[in-house]
C-alpha positions in Angstrom: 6.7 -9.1 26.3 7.9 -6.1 24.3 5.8 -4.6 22.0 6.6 -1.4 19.1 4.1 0.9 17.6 5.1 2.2 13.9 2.3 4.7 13.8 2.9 8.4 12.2 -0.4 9.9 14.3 1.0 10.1 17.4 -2.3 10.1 19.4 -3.5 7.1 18.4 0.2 6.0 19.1 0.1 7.0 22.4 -3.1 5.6 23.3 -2.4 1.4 22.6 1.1 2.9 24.3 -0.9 3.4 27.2 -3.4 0.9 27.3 -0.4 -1.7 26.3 1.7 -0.6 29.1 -1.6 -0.7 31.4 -1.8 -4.5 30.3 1.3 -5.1 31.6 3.3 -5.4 28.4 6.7 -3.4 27.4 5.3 -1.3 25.5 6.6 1.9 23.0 6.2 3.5 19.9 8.8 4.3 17.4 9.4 7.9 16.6 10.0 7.8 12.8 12.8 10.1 11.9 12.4 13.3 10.1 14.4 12.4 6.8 12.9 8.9 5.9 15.8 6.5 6.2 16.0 3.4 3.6 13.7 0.1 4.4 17.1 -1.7 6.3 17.6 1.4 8.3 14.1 2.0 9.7 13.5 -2.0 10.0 16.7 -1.5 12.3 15.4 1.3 14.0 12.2 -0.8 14.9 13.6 -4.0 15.9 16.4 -2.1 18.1 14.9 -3.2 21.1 13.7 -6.9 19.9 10.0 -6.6 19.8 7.9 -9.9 19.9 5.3 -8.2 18.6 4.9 -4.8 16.1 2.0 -2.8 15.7 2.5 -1.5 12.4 0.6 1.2 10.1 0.1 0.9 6.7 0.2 4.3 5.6 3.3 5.9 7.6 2.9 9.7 6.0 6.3 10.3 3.9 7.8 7.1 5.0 5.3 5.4 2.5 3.8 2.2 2.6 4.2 0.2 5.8 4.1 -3.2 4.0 7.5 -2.8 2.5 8.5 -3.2 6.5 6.2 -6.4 6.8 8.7 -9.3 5.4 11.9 -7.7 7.1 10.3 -7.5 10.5 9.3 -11.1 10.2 12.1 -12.4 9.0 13.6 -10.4 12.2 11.3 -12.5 14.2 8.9 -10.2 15.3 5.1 -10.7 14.6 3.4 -8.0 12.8 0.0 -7.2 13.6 -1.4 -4.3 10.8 -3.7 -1.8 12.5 -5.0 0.8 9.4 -7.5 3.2 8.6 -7.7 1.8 4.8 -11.0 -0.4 4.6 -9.4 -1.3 1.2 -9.1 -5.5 1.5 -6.6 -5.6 -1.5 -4.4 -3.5 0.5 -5.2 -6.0 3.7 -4.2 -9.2 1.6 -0.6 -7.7 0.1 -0.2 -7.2 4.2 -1.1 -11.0 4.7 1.0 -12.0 1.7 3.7 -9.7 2.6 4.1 -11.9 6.5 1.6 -9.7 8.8 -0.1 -12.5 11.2 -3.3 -10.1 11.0 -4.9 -7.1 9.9 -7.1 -4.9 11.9 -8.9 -1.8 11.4 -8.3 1.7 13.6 -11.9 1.9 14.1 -12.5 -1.0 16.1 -12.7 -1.4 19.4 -9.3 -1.1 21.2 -9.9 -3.9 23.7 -10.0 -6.3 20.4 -6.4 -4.7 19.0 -5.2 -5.6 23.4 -7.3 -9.4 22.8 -5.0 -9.7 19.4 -2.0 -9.2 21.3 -2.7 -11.4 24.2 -3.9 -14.1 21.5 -0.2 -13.8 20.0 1.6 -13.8 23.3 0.0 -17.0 24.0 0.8 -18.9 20.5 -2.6 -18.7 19.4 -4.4 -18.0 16.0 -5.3 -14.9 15.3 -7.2 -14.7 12.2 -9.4 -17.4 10.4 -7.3 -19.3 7.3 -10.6 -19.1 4.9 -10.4 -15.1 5.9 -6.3 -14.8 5.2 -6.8 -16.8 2.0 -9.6 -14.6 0.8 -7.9 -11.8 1.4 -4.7 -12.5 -0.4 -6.9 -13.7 -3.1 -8.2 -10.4 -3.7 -5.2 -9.4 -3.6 -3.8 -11.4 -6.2 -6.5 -10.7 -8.4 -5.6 -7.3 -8.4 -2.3 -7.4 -9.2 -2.7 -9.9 -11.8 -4.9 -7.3 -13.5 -2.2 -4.8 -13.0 0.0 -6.8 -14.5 -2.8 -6.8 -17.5 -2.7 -3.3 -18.0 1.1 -3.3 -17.7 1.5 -5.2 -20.6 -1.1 -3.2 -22.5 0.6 0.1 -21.7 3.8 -1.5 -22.9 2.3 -1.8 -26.4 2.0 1.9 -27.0 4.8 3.8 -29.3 6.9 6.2 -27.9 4.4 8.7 -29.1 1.5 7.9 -27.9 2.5 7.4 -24.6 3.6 11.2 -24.5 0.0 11.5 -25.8 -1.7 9.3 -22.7 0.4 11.3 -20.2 -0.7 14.8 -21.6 -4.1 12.7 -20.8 -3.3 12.0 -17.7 -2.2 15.6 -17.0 -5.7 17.1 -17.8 -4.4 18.1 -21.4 -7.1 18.2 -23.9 -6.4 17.1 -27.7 -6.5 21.3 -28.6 -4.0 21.3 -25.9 -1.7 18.3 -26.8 -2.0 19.0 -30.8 -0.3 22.8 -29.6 1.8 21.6 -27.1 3.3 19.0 -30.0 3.0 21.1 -33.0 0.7 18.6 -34.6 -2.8 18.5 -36.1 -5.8 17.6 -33.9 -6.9 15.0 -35.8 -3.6 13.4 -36.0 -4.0 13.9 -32.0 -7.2 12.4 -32.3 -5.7 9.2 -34.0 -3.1 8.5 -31.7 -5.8 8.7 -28.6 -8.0 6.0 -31.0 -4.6 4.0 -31.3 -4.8 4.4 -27.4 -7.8 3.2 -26.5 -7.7 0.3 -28.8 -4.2 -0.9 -27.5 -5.4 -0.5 -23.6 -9.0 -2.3 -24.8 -11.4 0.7 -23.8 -13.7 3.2 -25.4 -13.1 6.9 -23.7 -10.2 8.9 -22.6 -11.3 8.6 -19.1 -11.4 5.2 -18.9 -7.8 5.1 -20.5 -6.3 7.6 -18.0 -8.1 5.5 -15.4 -6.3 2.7 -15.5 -3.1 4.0 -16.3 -3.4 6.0 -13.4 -4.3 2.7 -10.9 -0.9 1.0 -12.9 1.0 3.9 -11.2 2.0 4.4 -15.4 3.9 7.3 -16.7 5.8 7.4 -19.9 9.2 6.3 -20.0 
């Protein structure tokens, strides 16, 4: 049974490489190219050799996220088993949502990432449903809140959204009201208008958020 690694550390890479191969399986990573190619290119690249399985990272250095690779490689017909260093369980249930069959962590043992694969390779389960479901919950959850936040960005004027990403850029209000040629206290009153509109009471906690939306001003 063939088996790809989509890992950007290439020691850790080349040690399921070797303990795959040691199994018994066909077993090799990918090396990513230098220039990141687009999601159809690199999902090319990976399945190039028909993988049953594919070990894949979630954090793949400046190829970004792994789980834009997730749905493609399954609807290639490979199954994706996530191995990661985030502990972060939102990011673990977008991977389940996204098609993954599992998600494990680099730090456990690798004899449990070699069981996983052996579990797959006979057609069994390998990860509880009440586990996937509260996973992807969490998941959900979060994003719905995104979404939130989303809409409560969206309600600022054109103006104030220049103000929040001064904010956001470690401008103070003596900095902004320069920086626009304005008053501070009409600085001051576009930052209340701010944190009214986005439902919070300090600057921090309104560059907060607007940084976990991934915001800037349009």
């Amino acid at each position: 049974m063939k088996v790809v690694i989509v890992e950007d550390h290439t020691l850790f890479a080349e040690s399921l490489e070797l303990a795959l191969t040691f199994e018994g399986y066909d077993a090799h990573r990918v090396d990513l190219p230098e220039e990141p190619p687009s999601e159809a290119k690199l999902t090319s690249l990976i399945m190039r050799s028909q993988p049953r399985i594919v070990l894949l990272d979630l954090d793949l250095g400046q190829h970004g996220s792994g789980v834009r690779l997730i749905a493609p490689l399954a609807r290639a017909g490979a199954d994706v088993v996530v191995v990661t260093g985030s502990t972060d369980e939102t990011r673990w249930g977008h991977a389940l949502h996204a098609g993954a069959r599992t998600v494990l962590s680099k730090t456990v043992p690798l004899g449990e990432i070699l069981g996983t694969v052996r579990r797959l390779n006979y057609g069994l389960s390998v990860l509880d449903v009440d586990d996937r479901e509260r996973l992807i919950r969490a998941w959900v959850g979060q994003e719905q809140g995104r979404i939130e936040i989303r809409r409560r960005l969206a309600q600022l004027s054109p103006k104030e959204s220049q103000v929040l990403e001064h904010l956001m850029d470690g401008l103070t209000v003596g900095d902004i009201a320069k920086l626009r040629v304005v008053s501070e206290a009409t600085v001051r009153t576009q930052v209340k208008s701010i944190l009214a509109k986005l439902g919070v009471s300090s600057q921090i906690a309104a560059v907060s958020i607007a940084h976990k939306a991934e915001w800037r001003a349009a």
